[in-house]
N, C-alpha and C positions, 0 to 999 in steps of 0.2 A: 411456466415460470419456475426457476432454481430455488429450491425450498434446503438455506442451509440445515446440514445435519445438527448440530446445535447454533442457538440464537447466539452471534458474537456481541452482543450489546442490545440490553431489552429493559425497557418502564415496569418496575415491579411496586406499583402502591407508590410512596414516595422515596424510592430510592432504586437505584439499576441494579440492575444482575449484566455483568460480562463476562467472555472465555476469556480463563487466564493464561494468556500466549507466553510467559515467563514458565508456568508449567508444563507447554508442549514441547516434544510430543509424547512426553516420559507419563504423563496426567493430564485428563482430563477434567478440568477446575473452572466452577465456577466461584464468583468475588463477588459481595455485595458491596456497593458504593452508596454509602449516607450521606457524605458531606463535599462540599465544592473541595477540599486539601485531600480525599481519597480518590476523588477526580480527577485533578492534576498531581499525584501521583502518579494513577494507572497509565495516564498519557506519557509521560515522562519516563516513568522505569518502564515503560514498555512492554506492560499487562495488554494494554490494547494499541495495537499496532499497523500502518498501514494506510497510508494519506488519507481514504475516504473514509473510514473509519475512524481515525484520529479527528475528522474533523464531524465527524455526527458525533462522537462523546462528549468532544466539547458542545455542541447544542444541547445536547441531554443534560450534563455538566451544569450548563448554565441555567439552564428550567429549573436542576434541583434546587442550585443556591438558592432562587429568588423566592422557591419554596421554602425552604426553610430559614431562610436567614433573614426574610423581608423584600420586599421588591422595590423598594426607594432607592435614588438614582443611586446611592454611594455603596449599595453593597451588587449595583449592574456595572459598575464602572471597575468595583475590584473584581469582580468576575472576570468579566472581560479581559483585563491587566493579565492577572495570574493564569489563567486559561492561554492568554497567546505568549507565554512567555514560555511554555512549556516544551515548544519542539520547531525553531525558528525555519525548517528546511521548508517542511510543506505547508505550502499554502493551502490547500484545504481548510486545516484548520483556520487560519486564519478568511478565509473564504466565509465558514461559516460563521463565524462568530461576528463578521461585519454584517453577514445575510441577518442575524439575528437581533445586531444592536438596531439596525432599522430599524426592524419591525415592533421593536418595544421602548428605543427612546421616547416617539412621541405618543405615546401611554400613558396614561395615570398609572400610577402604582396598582391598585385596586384592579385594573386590567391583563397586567403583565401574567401573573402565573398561566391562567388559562389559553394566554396568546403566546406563551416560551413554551410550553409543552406542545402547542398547534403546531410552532413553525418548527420545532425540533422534529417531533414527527414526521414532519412534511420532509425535511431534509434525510433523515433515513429513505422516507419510500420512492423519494427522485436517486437515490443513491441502489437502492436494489432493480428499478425501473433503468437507470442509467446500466451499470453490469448488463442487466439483460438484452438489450439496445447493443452492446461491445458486445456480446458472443457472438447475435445475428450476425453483424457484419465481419469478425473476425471469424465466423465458418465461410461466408462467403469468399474470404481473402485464402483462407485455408487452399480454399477447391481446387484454386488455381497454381496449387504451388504440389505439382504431385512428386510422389517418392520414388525413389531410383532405388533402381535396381534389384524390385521385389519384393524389398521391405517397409517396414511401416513408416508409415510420414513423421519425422524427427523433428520435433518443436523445441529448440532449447531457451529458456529461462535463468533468469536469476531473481536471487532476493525472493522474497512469497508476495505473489499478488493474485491470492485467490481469493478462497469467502473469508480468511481467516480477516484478510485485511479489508474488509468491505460490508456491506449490509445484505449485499445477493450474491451473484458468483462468481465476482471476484472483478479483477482488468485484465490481465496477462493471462490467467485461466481461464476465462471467462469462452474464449472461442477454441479451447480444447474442452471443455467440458462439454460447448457446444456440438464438438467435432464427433466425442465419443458417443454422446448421446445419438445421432447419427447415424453411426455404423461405419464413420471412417474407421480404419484400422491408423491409432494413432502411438505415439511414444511420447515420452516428453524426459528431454536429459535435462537433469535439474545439478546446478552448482551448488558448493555450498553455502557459500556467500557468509565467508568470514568476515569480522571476529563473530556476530552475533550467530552464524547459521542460521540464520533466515529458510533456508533450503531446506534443511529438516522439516522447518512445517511445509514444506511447498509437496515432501515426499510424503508425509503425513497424509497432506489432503487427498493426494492423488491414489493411496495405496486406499482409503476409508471409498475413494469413489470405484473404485475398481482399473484405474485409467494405468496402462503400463509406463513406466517411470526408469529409469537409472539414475544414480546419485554420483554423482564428481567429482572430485577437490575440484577449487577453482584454477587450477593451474594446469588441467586438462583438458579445459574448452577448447582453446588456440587449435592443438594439435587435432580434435576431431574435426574441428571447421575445418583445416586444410585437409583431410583426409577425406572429407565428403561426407560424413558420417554427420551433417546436419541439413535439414532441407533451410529453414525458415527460424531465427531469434525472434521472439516475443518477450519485452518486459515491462513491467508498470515506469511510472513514474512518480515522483515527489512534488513536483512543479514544473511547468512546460512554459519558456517565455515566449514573447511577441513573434521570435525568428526561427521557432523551433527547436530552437537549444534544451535541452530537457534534461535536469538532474532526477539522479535517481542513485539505488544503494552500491555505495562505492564498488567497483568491480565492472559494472554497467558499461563503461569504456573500453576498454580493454574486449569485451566483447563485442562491442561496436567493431574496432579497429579491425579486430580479427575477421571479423563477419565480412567485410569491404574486404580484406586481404583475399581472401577464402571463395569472394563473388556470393555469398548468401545474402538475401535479405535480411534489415533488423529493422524491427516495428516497435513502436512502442505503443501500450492500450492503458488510456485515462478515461476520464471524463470530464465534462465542463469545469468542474470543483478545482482542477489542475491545472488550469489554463489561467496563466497571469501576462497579462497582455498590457499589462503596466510594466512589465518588468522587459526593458528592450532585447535583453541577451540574457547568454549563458552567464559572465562576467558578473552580473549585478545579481544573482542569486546567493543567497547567504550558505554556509556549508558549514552544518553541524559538527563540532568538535568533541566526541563522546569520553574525550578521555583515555587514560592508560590500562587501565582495568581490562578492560573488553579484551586488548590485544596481547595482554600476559596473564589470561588465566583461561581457563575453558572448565562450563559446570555440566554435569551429567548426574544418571543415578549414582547411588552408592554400591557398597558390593552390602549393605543389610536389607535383611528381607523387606523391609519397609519399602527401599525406595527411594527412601532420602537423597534429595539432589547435594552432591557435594563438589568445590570447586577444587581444581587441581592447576598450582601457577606450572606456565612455562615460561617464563625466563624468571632470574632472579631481580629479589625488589631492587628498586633504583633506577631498572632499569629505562631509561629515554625512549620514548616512543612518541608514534605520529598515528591519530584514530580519524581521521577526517570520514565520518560515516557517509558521505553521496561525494558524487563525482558528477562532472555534466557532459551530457553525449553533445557534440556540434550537430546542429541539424544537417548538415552536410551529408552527416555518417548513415541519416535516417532516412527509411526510404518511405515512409508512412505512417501517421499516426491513429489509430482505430478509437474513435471516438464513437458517443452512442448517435455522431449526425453521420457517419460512413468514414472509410478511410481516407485521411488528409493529408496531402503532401508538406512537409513544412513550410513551405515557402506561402500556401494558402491559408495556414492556420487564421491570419489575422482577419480575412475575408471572411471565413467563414462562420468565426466568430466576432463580428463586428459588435460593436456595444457589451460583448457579455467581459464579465470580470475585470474591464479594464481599468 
């Protein structure tokens, strides 16, 4: 079992401890979280990040409030409200928070704390059980995809979808972790997956495991895929609908495209928490709009010994911009998706998961 190197989100007495992903990979920070508004904060600015993780905070999230704040229906029902209003793309979150209003609407008050923290818990360790379920099978998928021409098997990614974003080893990482553990001789060329650089921590993770990595602009994938210089695309997702259409962090396309241009495979690795099978297509998924910010300014250290993260704009203010943070791959483009029930072709997604999340 993948024992992450620090806890990305953990029950401390009555209040969490999470990594704070806003301080990687310059610091390593932990944040305590007191209250249900430091909660949906951390979800929101994107201290904790990462569908399946977005959506265990909010369970933890909501255990605190009703701890603290009283478990009578009107402060479960603002919970709930403000908790799903925080990050509209992935349904995880919202996943969990319906798994949870279940199981404590028909509660008396007087029962709920003990049964929000039960099923919050619970959704964590099906979420670190699930990861380890998606590596098994993405090394098995690995195996079969060997490397040319003497070098190491080249797994390209976007976005971070390791442990940062998860409770165990990640979705997209999860079967190179599994690979290297192994003894495949593996790579993995990671984008940078602007505005946010998400890829940063995906090099982060990879360099703390030992796992060999290259770092990209995102406007160098294209040109490696046609040059041969990738065996196999692997990315998480945000939400996977009924047809296999699957959004995920803007750029995800583009990699699609090219990969089908290029003849490579591209997989994408969830878990059930991802699967909205209410939702018929790519089309009816909602796409977060994060604003101007992200894409006219980029933060880093400073040049003071401290450390201090400082932002620096690139372009000047005023300027118009367009931030649509997910994009959706057409199932078409995808050749499988590695879930913890084995690899699924899209077109079977909806059999296979018959009755779940619909």
């Amino acid at each position: 079992m993948f024992v992450q190197p620090v806890p990305t989100l953990c029950r401390d007495g009555d209040s969490l401890l999470i990594l704070d992903q806003t301080a990687l990979p310059w610091q390593r920070r932990q944040v305590r979280l007191r209250t249900l508004d430091e909660v949906a904060h951390a979800i929101r600015s994107m201290q904790v990040r990462g569908a399946p993780l977005i959506g265990a905070t909010a369970a933890m999230g909501l255990a605190l409030a009703l701890t603290r704040d009283g478990a009578e229906d009107t402060t479960l029902n603002h919970a709930l409200a403000l908790l799903a209003a925080t990050r509209p793309t992935a349904v995880n979150l919202h996943w969990a928070l319906q798994s949870m209003a279940s199981r404590l609407r028909p509660l008396p008050a007087a029962q709920r704390v003990t049964a929000a923290w039960a099923a919050a818990s619970a959704i964590c360790a099906d979420d670190a059980a699930t990861c380890e379920a998606i590596g098994e099978h993405g090394l098995a998928l690995l195996r079969t995809h060997p490397a040319q021409g003497g070098r190491p098997l080249r797994v390209m990614t976007h976005c971070n979808a390791g442990w940062l974003a998860t409770l165990g080893a990640g979705t997209a990482l999860a079967p190179v972790y599994a690979a290297h553990g192994a003894g495949i001789d593996i790579e993995v060329i990671v984008s940078e997956t602007r505005p946010r650089n998400q890829g940063l921590l995906t090099a982060w993770e990879l360099r703390e495991a030992g796992v060999p990595h290259l770092l990209i602009a995102d406007n160098a994938a294209g040109h490696l895929l046609m040059h041969g210089e990738v065996d196999v695309v692997i990315t998480g997702a945000d939400r996977i609908a009924a047809n296999g259409d699957s959004a995920n962090k803007v750029g995800t396309l583009l990699k699609a495209l090219a990969a089908r241009a290029a003849n490579v495979p591209f997989y994408i690795a969830a878990p059930h928490s991802t699967l909205d099978l209410a939702c018929a297509d790519g089309a009816a998924i909602p796409i977060e709009d994060r604003g101007a910010a992200e894409v006219c300014s980029v933060t880093g250290p400073g040049a003071q010994e401290d450390g201090h993260p400082v932002t620096v704009q690139l372009a000047p203010p005023g300027t118009r911009t367009a931030n649509p943070a997910f994009d959706v791959t057409p199932a078409a483009l995808i050749s499988g998706i590695i879930t913890e029930r084995g690899v699924i072709a899209p077109s079977d997604l909806r059999a296979a998961y018959a009755g779940v999340n619909a």
